[in-house]
Biotite code that builds the C-alpha atoms (Angstrom):
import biotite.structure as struc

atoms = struc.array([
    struc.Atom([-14.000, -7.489, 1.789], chain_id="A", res_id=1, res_name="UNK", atom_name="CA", element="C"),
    struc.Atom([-13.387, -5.003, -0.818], chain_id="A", res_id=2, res_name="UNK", atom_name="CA", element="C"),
    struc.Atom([-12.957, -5.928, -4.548], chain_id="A", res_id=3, res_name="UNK", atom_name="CA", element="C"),
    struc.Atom([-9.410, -5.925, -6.270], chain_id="A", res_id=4, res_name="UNK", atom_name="CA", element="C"),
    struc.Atom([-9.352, -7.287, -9.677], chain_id="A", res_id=5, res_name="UNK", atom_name="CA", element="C"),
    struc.Atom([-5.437, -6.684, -10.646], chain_id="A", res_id=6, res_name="UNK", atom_name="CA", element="C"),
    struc.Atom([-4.886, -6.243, -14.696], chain_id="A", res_id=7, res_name="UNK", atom_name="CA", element="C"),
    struc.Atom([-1.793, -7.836, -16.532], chain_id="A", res_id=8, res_name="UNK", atom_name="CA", element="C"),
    struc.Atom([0.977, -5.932, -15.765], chain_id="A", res_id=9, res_name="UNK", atom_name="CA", element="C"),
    struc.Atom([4.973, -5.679, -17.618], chain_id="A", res_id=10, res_name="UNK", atom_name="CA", element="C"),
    struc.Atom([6.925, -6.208, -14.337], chain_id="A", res_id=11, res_name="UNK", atom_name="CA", element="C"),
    struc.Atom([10.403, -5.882, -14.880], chain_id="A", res_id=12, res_name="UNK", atom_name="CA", element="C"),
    struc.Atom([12.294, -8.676, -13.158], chain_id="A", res_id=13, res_name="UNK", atom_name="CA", element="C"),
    struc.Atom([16.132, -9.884, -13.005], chain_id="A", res_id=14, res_name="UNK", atom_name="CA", element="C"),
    struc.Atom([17.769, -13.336, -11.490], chain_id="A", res_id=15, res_name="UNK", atom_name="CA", element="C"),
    struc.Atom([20.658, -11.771, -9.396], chain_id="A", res_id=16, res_name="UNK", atom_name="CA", element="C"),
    struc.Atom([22.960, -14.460, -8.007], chain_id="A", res_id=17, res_name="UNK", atom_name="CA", element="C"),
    struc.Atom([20.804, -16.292, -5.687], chain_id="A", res_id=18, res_name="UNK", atom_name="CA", element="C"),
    struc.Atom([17.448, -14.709, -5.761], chain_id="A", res_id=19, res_name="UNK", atom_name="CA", element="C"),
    struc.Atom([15.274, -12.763, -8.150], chain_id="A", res_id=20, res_name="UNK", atom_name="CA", element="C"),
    struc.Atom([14.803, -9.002, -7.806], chain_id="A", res_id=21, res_name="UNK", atom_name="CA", element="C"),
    struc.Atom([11.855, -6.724, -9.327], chain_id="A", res_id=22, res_name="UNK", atom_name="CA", element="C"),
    struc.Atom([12.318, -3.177, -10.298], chain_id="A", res_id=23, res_name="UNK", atom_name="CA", element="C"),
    struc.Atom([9.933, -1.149, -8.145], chain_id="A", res_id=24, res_name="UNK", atom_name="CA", element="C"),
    struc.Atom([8.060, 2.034, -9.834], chain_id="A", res_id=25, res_name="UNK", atom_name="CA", element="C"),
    struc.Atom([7.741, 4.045, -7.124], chain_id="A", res_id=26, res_name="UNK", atom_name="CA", element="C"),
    struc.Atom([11.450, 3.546, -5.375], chain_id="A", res_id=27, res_name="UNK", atom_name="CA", element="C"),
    struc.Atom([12.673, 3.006, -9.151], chain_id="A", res_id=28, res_name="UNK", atom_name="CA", element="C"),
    struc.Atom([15.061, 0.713, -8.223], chain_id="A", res_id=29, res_name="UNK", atom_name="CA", element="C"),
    struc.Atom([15.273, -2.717, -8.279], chain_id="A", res_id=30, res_name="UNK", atom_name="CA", element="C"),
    struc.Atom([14.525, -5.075, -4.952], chain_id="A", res_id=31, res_name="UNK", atom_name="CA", element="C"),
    struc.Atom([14.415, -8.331, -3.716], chain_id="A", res_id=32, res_name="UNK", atom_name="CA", element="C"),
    struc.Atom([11.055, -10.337, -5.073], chain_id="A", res_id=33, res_name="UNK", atom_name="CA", element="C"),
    struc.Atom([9.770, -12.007, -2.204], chain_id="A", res_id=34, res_name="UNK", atom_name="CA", element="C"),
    struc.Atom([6.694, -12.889, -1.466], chain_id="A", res_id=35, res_name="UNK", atom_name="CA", element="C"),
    struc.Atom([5.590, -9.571, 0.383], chain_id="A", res_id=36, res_name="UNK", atom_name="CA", element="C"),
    struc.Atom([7.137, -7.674, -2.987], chain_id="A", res_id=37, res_name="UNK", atom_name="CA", element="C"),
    struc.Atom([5.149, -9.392, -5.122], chain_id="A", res_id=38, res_name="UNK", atom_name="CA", element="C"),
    struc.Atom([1.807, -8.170, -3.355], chain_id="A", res_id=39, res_name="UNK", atom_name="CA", element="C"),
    struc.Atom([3.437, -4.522, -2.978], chain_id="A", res_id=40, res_name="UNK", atom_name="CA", element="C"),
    struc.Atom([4.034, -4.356, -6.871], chain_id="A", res_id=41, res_name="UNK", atom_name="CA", element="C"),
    struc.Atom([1.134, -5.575, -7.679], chain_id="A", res_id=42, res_name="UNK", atom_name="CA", element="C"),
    struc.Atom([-0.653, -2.976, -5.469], chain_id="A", res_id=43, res_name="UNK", atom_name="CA", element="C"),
    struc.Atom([1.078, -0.253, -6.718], chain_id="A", res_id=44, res_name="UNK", atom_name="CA", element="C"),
    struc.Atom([1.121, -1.351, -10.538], chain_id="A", res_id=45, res_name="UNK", atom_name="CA", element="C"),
    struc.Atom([-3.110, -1.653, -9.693], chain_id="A", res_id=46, res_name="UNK", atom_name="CA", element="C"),
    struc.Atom([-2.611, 2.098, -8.181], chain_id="A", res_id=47, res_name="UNK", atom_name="CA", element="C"),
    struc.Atom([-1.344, 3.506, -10.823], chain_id="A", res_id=48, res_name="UNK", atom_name="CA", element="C"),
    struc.Atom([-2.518, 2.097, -14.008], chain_id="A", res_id=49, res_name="UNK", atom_name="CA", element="C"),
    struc.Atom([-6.677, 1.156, -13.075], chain_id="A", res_id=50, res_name="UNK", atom_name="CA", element="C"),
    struc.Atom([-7.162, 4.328, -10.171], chain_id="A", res_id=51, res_name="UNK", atom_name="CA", element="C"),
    struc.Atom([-5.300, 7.009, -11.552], chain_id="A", res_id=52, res_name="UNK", atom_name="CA", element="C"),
    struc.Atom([-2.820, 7.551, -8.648], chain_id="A", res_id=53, res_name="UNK", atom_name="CA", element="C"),
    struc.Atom([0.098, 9.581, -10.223], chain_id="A", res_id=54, res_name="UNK", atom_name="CA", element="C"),
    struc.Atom([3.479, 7.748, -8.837], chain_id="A", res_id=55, res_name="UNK", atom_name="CA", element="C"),
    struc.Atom([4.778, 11.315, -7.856], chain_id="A", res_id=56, res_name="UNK", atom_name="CA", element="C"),
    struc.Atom([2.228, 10.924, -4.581], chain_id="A", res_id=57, res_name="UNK", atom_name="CA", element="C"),
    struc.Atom([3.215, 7.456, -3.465], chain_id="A", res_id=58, res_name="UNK", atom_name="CA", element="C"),
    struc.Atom([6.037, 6.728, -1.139], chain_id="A", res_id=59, res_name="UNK", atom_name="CA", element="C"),
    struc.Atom([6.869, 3.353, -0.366], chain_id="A", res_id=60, res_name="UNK", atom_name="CA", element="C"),
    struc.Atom([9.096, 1.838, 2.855], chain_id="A", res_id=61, res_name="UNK", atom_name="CA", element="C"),
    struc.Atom([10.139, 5.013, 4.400], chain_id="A", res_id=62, res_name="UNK", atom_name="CA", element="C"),
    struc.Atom([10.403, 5.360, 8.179], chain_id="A", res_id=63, res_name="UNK", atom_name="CA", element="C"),
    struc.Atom([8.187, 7.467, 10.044], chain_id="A", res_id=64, res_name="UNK", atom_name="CA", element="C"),
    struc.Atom([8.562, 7.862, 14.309], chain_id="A", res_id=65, res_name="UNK", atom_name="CA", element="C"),
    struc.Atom([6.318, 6.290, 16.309], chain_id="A", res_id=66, res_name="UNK", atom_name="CA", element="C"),
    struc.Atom([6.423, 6.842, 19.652], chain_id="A", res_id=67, res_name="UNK", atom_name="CA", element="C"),
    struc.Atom([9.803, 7.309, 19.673], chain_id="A", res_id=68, res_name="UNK", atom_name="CA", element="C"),
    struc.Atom([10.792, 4.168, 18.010], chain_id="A", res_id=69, res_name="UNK", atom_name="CA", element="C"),
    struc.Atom([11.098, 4.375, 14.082], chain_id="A", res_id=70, res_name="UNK", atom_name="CA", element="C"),
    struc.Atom([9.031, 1.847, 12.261], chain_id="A", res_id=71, res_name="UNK", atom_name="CA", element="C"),
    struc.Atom([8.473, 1.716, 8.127], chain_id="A", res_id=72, res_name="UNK", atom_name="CA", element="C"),
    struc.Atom([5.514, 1.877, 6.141], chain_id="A", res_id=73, res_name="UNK", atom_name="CA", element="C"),
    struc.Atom([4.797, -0.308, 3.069], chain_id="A", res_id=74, res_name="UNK", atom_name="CA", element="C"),
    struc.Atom([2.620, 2.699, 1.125], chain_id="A", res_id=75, res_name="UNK", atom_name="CA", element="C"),
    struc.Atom([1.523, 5.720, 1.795], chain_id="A", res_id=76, res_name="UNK", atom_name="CA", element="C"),
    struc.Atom([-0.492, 8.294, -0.617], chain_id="A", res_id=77, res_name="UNK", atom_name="CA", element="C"),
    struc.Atom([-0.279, 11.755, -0.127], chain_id="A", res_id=78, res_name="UNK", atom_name="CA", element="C"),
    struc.Atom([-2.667, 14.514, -1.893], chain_id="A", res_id=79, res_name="UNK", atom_name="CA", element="C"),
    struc.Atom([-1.386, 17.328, -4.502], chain_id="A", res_id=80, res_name="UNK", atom_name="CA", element="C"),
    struc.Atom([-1.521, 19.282, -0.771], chain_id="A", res_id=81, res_name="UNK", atom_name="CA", element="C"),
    struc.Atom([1.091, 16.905, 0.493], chain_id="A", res_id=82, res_name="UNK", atom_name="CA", element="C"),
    struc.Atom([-1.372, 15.783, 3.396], chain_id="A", res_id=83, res_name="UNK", atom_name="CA", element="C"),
    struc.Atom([-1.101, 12.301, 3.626], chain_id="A", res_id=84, res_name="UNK", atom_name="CA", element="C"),
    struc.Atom([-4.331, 10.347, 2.792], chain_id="A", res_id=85, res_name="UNK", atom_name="CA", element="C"),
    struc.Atom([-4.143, 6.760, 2.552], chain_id="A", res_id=86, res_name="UNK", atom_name="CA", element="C"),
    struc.Atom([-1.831, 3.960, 4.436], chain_id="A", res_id=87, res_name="UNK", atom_name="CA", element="C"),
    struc.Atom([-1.424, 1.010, 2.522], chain_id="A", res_id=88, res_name="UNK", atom_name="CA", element="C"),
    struc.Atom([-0.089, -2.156, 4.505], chain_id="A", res_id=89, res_name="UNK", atom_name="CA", element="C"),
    struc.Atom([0.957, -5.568, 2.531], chain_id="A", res_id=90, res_name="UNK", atom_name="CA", element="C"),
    struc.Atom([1.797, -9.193, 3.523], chain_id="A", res_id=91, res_name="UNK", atom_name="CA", element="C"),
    struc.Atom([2.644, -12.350, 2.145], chain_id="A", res_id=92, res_name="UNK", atom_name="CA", element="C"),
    struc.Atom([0.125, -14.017, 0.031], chain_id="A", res_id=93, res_name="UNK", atom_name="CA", element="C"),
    struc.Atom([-0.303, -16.318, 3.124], chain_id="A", res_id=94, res_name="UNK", atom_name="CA", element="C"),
    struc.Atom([-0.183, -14.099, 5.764], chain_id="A", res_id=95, res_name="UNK", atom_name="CA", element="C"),
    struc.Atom([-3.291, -13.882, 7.181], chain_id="A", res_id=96, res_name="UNK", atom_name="CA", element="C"),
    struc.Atom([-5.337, -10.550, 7.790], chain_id="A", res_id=97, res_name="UNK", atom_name="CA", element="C"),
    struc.Atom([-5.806, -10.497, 11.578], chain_id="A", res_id=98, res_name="UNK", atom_name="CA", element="C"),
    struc.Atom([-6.291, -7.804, 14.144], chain_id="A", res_id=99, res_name="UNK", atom_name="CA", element="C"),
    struc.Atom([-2.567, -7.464, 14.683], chain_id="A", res_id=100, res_name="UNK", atom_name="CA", element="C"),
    struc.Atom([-2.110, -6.766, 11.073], chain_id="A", res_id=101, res_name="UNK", atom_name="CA", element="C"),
    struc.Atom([-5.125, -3.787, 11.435], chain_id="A", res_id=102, res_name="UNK", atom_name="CA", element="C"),
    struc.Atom([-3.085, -3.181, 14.802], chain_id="A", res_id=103, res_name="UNK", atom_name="CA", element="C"),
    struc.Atom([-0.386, -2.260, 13.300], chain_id="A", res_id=104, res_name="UNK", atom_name="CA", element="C"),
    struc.Atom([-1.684, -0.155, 10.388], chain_id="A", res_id=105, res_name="UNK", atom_name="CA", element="C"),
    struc.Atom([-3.680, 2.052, 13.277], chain_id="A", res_id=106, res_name="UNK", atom_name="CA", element="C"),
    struc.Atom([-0.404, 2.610, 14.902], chain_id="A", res_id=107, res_name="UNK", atom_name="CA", element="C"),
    struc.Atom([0.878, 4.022, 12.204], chain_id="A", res_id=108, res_name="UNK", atom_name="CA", element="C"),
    struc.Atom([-2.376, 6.079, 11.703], chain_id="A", res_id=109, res_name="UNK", atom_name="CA", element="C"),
    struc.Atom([-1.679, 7.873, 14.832], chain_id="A", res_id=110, res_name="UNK", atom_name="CA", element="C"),
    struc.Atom([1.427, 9.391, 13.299], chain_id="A", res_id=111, res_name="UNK", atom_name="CA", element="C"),
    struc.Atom([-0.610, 10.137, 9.645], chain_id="A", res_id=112, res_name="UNK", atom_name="CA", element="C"),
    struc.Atom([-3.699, 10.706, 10.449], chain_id="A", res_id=113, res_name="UNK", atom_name="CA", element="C"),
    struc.Atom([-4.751, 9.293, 6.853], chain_id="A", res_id=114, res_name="UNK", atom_name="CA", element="C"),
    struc.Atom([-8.963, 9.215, 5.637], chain_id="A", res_id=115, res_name="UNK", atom_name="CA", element="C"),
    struc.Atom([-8.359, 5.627, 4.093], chain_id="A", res_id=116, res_name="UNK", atom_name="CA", element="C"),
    struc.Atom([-6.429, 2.369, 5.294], chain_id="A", res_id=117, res_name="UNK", atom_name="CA", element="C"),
    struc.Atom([-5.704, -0.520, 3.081], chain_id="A", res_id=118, res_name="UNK", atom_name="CA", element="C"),
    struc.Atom([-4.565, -4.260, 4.071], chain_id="A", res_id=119, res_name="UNK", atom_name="CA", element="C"),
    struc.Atom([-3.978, -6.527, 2.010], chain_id="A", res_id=120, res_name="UNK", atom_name="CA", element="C"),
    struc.Atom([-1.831, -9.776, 1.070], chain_id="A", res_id=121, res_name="UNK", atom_name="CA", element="C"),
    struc.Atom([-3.032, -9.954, -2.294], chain_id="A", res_id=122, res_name="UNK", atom_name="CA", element="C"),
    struc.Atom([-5.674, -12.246, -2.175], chain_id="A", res_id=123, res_name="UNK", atom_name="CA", element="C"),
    struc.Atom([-7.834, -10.437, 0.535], chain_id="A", res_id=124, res_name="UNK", atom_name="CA", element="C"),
    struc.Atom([-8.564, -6.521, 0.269], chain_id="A", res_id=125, res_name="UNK", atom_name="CA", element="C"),
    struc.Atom([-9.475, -4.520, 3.204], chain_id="A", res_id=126, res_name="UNK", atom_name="CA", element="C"),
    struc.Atom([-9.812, -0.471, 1.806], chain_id="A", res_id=127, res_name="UNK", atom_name="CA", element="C"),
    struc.Atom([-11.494, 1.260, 4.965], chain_id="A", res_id=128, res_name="UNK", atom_name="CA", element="C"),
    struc.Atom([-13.256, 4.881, 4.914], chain_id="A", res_id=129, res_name="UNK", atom_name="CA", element="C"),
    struc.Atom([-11.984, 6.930, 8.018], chain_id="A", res_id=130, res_name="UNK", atom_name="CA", element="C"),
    struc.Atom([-14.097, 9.246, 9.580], chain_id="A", res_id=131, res_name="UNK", atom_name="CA", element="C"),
    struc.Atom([-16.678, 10.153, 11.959], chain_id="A", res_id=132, res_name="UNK", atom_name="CA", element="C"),
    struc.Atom([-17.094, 6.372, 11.905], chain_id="A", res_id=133, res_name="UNK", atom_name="CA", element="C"),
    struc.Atom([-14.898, 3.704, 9.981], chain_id="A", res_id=134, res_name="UNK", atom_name="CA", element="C"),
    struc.Atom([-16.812, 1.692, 6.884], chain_id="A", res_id=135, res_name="UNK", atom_name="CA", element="C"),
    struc.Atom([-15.414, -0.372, 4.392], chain_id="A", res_id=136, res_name="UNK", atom_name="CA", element="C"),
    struc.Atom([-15.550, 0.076, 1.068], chain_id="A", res_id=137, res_name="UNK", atom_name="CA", element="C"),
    struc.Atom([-16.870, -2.126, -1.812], chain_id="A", res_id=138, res_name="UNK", atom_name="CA", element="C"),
    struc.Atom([-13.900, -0.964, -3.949], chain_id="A", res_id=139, res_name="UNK", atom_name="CA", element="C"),
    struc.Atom([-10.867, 0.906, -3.523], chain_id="A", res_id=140, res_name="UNK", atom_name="CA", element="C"),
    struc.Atom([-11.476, 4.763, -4.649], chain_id="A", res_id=141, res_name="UNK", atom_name="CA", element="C"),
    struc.Atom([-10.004, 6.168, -7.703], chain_id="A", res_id=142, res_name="UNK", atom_name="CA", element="C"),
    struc.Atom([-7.786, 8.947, -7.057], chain_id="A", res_id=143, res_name="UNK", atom_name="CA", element="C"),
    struc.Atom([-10.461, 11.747, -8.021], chain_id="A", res_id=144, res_name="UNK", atom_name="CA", element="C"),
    struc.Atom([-12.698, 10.509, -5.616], chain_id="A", res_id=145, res_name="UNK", atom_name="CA", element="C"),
    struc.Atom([-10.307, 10.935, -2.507], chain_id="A", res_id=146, res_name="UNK", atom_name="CA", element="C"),
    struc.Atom([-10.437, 13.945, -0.130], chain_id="A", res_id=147, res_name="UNK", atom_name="CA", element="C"),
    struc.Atom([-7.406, 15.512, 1.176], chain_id="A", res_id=148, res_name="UNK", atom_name="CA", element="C"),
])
């Protein structure tokens, strides 16, 4: 597993009519907090603030074709190139990490064709080093340390 120790961030969060919403740094807009939010702020609060990944090179839940169908990423980071470099996939708290879940993140790697995949739900942190053969890592690289 890879080590994620998340630091105390200033989320920004509203009660609107029925449900709470959290205002996403990377969208900049606010969206429904549910359970699968929750991780994805975290992960890109953790992103930003302890690696050093400037918010200009993070897109979150945009569509990408696959295969002809059109599916939607959680997170992907791109280099000052534009190349993209890392795929970032997030579940529920208790959503287990199975092989669908890495499944489903390699699908999406045929489209990318990133050097680093992340899944996590929060709890459990899977950062993986593509290349010649896949490893994982002990801790999710800063941004300096990424190729691309």
């Amino acid at each position: 597993m890879t080590e994620v120790v998340f630091g105390d961030y200033n989320f920004r969060i509203e009660e609107r009519q029925e449900s709470k919403v959290i205002f996403d740094i990377a969208r900049k807009k606010l969206v429904v907090l549910t359970p699968e939010e929750w991780v994805r702020q975290h992960i890109l609060q953790y992103m930003v603030h302890d690696l050093n990944y400037p918010l200009s090179h993070i897109a979150v839940e945009r569509g990408i074709e696959l295969n002809g169908l059109q599916k939607r990423f959680d997170i992907v980071v791109f280099a000052t190139s534009g190349k993209p470099i890392m795929i970032i996939e997030c579940k529920a708290p208790e959503e287990p990490l199975n092989e669908k879940v890495f499944e489903q993140i390699a699908r999406y790697n045929l489209s990318l064709k990133v050097d680093y995949l992340w899944v996590t739900n929060g709890t459990r942190n899977f950062c993986c080093a593509l290349g010649d053969n896949m490893r994982l890592l002990s801790k999710v690289p800063v941004y300096g340390e990424i190729k691309g």
